[in-house]
N, CA, C and O atoms as a Tinker XYZ file with bonds, in Angstrom:
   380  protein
     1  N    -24.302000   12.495000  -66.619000    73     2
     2  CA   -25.041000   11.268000  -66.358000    64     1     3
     3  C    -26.146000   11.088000  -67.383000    63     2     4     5
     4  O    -26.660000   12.035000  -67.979000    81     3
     5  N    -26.529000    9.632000  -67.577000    73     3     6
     6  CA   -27.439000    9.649000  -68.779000    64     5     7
     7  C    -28.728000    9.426000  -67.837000    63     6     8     9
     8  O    -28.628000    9.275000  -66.619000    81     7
     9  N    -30.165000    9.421000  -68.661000    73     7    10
    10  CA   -30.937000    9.741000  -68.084000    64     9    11
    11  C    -31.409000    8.311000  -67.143000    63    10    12    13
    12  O    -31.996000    8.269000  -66.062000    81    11
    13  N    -30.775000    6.908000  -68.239000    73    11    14
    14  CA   -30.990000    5.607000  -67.973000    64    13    15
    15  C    -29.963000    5.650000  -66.155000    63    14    16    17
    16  O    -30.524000    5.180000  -65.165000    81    15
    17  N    -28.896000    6.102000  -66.070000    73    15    18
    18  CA   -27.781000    6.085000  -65.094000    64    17    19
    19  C    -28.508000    6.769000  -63.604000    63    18    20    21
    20  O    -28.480000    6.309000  -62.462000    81    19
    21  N    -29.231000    8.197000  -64.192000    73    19    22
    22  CA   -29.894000    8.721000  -63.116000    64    21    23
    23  C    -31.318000    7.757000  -62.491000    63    22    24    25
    24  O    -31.655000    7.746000  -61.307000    81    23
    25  N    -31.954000    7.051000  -63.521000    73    23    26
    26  CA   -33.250000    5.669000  -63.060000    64    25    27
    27  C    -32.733000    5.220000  -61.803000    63    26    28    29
    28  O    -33.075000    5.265000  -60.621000    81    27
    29  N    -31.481000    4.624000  -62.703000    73    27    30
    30  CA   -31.063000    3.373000  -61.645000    64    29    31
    31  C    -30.654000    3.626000  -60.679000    63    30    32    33
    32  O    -30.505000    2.708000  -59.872000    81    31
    33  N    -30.292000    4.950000  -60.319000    73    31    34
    34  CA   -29.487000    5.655000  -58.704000    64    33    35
    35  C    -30.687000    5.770000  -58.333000    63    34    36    37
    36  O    -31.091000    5.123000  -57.367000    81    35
    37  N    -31.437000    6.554000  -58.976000    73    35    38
    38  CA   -32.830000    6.928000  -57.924000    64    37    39
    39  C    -33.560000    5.252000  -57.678000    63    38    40    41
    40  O    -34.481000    5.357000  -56.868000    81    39
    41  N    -33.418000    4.098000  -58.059000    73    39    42
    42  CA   -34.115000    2.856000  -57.891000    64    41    43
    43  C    -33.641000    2.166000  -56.712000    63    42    44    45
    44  O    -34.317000    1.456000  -55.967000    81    43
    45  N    -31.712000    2.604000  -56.562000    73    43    46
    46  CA   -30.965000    2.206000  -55.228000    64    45    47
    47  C    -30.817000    2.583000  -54.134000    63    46    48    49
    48  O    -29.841000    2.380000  -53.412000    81    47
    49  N    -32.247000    3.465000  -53.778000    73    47    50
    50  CA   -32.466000    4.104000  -52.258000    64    49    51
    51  C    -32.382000    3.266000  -51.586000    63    50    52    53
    52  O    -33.011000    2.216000  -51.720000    81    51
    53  N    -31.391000    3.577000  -50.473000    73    51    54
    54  CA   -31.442000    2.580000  -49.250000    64    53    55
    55  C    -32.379000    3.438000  -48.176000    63    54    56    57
    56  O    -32.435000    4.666000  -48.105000    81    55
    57  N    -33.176000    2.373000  -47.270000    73    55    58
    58  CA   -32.948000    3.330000  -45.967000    64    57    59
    59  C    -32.530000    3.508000  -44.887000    63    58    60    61
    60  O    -32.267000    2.470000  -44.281000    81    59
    61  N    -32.299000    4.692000  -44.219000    73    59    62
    62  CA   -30.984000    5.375000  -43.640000    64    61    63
    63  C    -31.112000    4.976000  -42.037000    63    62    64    65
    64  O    -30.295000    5.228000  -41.151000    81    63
    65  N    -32.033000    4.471000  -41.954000    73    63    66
    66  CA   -32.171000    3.480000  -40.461000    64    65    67
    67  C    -32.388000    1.719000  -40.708000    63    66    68    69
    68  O    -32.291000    1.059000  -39.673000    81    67
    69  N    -32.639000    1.029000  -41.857000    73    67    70
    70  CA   -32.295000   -0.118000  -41.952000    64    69    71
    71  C    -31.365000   -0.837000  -42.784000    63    70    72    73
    72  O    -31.121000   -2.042000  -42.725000    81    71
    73  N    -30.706000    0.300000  -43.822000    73    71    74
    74  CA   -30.303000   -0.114000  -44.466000    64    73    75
    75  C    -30.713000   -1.202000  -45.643000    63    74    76    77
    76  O    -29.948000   -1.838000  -46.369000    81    75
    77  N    -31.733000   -1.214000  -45.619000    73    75    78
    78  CA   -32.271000   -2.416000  -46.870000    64    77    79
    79  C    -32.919000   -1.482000  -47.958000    63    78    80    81
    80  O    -33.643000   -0.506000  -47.758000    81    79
    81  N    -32.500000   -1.997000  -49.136000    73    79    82
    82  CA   -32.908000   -1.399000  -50.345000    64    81    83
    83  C    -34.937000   -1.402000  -50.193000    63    82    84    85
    84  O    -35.727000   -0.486000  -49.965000    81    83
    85  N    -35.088000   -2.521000  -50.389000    73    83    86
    86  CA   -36.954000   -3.141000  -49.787000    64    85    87
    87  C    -36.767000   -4.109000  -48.628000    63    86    88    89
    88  O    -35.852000   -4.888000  -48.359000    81    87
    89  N    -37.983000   -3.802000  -47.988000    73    87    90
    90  CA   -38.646000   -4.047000  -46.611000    64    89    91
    91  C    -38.824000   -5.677000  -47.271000    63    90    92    93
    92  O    -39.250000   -5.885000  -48.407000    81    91
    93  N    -38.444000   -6.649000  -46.398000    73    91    94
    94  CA   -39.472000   -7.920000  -46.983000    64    93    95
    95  C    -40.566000   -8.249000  -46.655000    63    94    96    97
    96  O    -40.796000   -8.201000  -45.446000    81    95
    97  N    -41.769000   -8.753000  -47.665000    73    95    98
    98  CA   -42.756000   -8.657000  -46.905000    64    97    99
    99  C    -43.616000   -8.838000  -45.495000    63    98   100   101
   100  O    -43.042000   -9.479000  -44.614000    81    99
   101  N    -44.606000   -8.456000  -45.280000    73    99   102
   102  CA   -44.770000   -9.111000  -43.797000    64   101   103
   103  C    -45.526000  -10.468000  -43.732000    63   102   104   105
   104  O    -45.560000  -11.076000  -42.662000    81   103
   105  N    -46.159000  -10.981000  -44.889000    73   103   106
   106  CA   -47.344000  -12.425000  -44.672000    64   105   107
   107  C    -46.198000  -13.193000  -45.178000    63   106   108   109
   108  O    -45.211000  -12.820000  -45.813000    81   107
   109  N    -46.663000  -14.703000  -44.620000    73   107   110
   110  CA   -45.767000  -15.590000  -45.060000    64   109   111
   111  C    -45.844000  -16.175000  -46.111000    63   110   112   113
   112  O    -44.898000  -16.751000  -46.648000    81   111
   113  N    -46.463000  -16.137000  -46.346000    73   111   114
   114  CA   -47.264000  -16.661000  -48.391000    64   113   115
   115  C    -45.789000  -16.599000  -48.964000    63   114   116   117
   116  O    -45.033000  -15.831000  -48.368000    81   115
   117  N    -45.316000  -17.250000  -49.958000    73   115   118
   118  CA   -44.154000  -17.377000  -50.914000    64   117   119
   119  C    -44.467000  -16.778000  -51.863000    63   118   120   121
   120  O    -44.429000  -17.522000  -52.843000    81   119
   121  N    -44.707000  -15.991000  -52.056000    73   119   122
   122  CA   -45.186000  -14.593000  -53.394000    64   121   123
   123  C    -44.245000  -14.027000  -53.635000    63   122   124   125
   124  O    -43.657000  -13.467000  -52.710000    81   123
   125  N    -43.663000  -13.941000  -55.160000    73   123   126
   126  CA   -42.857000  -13.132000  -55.639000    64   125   127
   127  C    -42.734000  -11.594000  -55.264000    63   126   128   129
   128  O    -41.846000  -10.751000  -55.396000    81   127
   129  N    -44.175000  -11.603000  -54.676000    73   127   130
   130  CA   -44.093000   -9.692000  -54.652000    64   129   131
   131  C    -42.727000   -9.073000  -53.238000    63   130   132   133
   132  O    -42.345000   -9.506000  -52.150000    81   131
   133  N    -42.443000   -7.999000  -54.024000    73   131   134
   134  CA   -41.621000   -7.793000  -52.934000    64   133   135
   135  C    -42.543000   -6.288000  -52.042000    63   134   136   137
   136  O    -43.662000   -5.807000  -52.221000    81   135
   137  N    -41.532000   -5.977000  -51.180000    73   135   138
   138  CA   -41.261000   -5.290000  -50.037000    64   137   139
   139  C    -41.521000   -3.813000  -50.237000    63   138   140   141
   140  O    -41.124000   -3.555000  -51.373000    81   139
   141  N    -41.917000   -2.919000  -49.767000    73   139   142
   142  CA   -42.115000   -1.070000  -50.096000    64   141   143
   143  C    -40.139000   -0.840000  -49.829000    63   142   144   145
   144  O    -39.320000   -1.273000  -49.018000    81   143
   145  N    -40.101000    0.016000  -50.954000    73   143   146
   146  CA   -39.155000    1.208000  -50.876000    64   145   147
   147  C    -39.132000    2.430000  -49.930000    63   146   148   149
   148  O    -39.842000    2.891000  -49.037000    81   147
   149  N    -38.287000    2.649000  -50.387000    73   147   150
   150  CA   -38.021000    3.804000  -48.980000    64   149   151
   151  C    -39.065000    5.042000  -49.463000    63   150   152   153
   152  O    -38.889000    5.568000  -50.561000    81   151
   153  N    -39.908000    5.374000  -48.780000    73   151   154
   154  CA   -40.831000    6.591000  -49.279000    64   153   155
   155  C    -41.047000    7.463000  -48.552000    63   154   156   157
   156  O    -41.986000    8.199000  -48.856000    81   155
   157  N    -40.284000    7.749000  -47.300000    73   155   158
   158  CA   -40.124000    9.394000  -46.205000    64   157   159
   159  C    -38.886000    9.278000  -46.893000    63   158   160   161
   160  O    -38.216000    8.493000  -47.565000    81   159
   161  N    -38.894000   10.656000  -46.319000    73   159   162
   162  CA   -37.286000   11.213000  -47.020000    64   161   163
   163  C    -37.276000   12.573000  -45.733000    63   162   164   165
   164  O    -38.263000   13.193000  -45.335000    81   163
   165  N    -36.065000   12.718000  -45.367000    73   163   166
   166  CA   -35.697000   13.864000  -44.687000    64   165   167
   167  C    -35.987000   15.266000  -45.467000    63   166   168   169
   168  O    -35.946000   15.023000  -46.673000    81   167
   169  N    -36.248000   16.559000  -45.243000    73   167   170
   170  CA   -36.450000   17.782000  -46.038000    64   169   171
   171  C    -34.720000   18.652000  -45.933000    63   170   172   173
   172  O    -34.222000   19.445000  -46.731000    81   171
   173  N    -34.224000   18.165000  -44.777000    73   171   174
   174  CA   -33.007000   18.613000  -44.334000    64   173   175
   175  C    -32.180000   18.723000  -46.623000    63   174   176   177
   176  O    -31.813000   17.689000  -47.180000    81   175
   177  N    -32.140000   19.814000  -47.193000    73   175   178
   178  CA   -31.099000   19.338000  -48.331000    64   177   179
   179  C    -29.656000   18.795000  -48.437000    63   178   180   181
   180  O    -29.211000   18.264000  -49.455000    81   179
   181  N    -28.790000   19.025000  -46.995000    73   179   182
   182  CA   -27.986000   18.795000  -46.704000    64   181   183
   183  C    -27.929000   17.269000  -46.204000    63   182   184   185
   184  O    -26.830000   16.728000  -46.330000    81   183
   185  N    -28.947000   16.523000  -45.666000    73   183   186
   186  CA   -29.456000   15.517000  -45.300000    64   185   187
   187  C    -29.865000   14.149000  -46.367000    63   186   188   189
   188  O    -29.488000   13.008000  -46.634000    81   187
   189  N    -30.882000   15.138000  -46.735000    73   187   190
   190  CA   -31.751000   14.408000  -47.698000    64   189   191
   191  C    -31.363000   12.886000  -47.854000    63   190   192   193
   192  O    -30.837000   12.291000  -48.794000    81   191
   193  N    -31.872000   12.385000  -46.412000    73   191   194
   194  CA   -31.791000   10.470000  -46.394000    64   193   195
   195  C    -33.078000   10.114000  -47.069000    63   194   196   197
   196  O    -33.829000   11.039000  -47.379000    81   195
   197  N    -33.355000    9.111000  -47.282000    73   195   198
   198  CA   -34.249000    8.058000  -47.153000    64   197   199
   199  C    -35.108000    7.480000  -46.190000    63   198   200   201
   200  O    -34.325000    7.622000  -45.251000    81   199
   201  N    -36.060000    6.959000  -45.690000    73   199   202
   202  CA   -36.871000    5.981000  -44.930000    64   201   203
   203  C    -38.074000    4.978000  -45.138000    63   202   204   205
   204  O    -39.159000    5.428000  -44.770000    81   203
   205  N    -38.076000    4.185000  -45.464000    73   203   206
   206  CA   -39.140000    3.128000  -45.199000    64   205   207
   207  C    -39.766000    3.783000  -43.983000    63   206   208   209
   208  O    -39.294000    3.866000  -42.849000    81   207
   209  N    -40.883000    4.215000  -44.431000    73   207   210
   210  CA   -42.250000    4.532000  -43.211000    64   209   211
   211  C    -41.659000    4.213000  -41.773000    63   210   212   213
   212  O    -41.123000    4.780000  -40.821000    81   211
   213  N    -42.310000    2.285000  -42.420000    73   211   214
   214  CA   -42.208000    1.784000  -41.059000    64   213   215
   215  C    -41.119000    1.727000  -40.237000    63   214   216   217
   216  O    -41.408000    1.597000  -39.048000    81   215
   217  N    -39.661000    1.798000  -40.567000    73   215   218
   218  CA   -38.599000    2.278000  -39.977000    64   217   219
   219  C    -38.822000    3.353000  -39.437000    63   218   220   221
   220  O    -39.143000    3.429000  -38.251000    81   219
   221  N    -38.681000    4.454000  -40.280000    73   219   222
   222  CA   -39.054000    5.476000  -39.579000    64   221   223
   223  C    -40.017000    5.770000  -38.444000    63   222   224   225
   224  O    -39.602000    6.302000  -37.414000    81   223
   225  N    -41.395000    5.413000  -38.615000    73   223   226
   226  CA   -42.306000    4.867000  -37.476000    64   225   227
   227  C    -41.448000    4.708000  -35.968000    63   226   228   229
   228  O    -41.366000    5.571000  -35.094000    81   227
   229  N    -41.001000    3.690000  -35.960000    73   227   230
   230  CA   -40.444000    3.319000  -35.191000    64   229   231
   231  C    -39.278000    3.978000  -34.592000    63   230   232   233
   232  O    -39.121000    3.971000  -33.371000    81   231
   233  N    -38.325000    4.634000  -35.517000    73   231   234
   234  CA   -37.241000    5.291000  -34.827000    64   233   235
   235  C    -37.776000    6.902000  -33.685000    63   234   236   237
   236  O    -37.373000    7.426000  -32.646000    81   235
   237  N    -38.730000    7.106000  -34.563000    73   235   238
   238  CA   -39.487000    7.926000  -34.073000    64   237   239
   239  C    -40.238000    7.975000  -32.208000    63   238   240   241
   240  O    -40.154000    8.640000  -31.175000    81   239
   241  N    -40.742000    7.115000  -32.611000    73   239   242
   242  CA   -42.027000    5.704000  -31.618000    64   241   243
   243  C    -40.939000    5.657000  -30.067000    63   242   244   245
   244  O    -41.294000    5.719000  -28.890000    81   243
   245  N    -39.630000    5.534000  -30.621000    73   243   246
   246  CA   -38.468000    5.096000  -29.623000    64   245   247
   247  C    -38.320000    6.137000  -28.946000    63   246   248   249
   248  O    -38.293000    5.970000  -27.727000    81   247
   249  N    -38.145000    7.828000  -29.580000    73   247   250
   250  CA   -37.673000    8.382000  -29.168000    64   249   251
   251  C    -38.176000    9.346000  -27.789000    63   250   252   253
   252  O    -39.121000    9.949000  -28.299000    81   251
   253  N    -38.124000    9.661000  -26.867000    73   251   254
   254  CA   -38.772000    9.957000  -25.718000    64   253   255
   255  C    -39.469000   11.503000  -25.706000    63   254   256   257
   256  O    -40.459000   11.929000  -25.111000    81   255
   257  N    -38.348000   12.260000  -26.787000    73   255   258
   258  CA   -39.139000   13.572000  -27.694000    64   257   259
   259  C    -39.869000   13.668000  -28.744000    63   258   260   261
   260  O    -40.147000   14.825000  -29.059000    81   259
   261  N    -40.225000   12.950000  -29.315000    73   259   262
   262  CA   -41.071000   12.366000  -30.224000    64   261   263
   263  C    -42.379000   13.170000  -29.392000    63   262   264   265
   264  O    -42.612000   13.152000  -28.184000    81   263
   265  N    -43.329000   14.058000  -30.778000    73   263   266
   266  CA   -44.602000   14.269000  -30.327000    64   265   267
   267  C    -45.495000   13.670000  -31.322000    63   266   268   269
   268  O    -44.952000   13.073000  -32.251000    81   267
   269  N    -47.214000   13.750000  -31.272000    73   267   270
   270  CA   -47.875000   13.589000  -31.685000    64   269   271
   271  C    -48.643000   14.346000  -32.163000    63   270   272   273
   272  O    -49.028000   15.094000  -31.264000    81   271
   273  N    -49.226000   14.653000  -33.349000    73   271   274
   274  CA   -49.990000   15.579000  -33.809000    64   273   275
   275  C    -51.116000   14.769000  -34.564000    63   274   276   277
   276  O    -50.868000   13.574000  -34.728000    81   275
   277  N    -52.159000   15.182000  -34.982000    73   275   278
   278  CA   -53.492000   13.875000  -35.409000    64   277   279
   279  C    -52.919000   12.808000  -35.669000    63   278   280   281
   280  O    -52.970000   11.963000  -34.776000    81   279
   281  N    -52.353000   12.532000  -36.642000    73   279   282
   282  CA   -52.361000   11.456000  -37.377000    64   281   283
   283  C    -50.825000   10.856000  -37.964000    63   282   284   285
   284  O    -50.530000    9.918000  -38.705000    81   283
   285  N    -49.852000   12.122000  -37.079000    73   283   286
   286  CA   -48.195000   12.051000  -37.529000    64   285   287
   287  C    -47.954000   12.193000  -36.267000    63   286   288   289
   288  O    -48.635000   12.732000  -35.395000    81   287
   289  N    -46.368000   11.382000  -36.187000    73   287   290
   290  CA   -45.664000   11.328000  -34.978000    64   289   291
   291  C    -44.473000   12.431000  -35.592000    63   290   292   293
   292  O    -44.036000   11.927000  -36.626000    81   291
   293  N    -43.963000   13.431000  -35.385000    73   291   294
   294  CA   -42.661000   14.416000  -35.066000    64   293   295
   295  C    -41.557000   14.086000  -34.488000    63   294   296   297
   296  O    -41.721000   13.743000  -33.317000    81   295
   297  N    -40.390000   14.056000  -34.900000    73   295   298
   298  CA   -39.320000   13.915000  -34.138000    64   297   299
   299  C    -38.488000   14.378000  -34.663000    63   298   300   301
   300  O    -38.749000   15.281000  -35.458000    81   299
   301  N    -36.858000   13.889000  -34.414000    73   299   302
   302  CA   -35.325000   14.583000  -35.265000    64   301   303
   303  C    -35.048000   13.415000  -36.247000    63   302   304   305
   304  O    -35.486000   12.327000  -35.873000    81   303
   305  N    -34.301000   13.450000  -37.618000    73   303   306
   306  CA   -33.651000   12.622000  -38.164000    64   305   307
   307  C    -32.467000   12.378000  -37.144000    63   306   308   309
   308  O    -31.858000   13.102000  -36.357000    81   307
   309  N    -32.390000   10.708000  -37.587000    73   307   310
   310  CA   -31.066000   10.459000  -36.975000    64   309   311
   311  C    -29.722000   10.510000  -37.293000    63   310   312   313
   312  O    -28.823000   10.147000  -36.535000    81   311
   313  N    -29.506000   11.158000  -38.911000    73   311   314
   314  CA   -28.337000   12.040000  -39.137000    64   313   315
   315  C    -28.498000   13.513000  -38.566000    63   314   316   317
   316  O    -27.695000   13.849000  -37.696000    81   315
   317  N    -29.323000   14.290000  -38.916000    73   315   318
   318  CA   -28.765000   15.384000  -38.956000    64   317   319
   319  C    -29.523000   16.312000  -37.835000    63   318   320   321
   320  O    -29.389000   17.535000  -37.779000    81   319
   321  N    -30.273000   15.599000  -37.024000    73   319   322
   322  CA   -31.625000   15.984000  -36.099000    64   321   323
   323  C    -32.538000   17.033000  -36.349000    63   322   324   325
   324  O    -33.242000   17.516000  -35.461000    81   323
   325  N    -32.557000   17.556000  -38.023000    73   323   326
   326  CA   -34.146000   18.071000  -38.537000    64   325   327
   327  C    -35.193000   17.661000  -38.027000    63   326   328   329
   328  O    -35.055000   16.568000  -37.477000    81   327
   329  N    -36.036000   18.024000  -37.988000    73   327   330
   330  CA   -37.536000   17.691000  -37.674000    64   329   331
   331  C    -37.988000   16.772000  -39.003000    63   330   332   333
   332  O    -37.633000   17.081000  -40.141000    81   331
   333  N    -38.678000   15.796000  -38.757000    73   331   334
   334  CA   -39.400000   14.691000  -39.720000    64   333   335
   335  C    -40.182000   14.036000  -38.617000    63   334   336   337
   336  O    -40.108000   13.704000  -37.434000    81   335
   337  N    -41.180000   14.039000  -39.944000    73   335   338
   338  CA   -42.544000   13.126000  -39.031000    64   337   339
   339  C    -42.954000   11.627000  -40.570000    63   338   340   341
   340  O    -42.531000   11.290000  -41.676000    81   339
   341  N    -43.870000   11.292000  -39.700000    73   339   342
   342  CA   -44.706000   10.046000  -40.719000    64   341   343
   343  C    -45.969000    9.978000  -39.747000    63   342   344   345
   344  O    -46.387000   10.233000  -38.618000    81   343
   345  N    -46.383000    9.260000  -41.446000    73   343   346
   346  CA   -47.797000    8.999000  -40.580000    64   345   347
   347  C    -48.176000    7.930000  -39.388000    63   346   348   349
   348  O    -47.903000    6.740000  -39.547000    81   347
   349  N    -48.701000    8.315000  -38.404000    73   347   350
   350  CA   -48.962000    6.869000  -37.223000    64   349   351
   351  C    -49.641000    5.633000  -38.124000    63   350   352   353
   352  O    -50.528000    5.627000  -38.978000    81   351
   353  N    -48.844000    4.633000  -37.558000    73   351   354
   354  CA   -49.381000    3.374000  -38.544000    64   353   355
   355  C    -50.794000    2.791000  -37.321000    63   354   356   357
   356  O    -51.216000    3.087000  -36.203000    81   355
   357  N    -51.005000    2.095000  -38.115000    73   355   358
   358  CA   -53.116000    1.882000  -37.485000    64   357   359
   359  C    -52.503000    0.545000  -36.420000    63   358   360   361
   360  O    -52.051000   -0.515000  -36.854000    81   359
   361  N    -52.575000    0.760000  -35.566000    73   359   362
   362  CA   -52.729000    0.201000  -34.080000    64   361   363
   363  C    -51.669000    0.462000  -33.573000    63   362   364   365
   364  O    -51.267000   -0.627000  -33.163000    81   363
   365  N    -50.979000    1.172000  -33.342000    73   363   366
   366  CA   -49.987000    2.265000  -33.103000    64   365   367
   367  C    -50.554000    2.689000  -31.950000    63   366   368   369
   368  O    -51.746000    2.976000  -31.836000    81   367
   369  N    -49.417000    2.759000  -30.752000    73   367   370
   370  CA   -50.403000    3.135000  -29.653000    64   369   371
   371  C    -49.190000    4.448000  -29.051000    63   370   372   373
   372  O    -48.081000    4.018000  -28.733000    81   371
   373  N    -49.371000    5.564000  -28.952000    73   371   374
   374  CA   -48.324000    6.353000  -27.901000    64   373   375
   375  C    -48.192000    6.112000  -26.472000    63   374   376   377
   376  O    -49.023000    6.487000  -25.645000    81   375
   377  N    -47.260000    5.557000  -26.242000    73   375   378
   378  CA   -46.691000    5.444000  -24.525000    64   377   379
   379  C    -46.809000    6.441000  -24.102000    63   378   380
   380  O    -46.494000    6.655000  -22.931000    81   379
């Protein structure tokens, strides 16, 4: 693989609970800017997905084993059920 070939794979992270390359933004403004990339990633090497935070957040948020520790929520990936956490997003409330 050339080094230009390896860019562009690493640029086509999807993530592995929404499937979207980027998040679209959240304000309604018509701004060119786009959306965050996927920036959790599973540690699993066999695994090794992708996640947009806030996906993740949430898949997490859902889950009824899901713990809390300061400032990260803990849970399983939903391929391979490793342990992965993210950070609690700010008004984030635990049920």
């Amino acid at each position: 693989l050339s080094s230009s070939t390896e860019e562009t794979s690493d640029f086509l992270v999807e993530c592995g609970i929404c499937y979207a390359h980027r998040l679209p933004m959240e304000d309604d403004n018509d701004t060119e800017e786009e959306g965050p990339l996927p920036e959790a990633k599973c540690t699993n090497p066999s695994c090794n997905r992708h996640y947009h935070e806030s996906c993740l957040f949430e898949w997490l948020h859902s889950l009824p084993t899901a713990r809390v520790s300061f400032d990260r929520i803990f849970g399983s990936c939903p391929y391979c059920c490793e342990t992965v956490s993210v950070k609690i997003r700010n008004g984030a409330k635990r049920h």
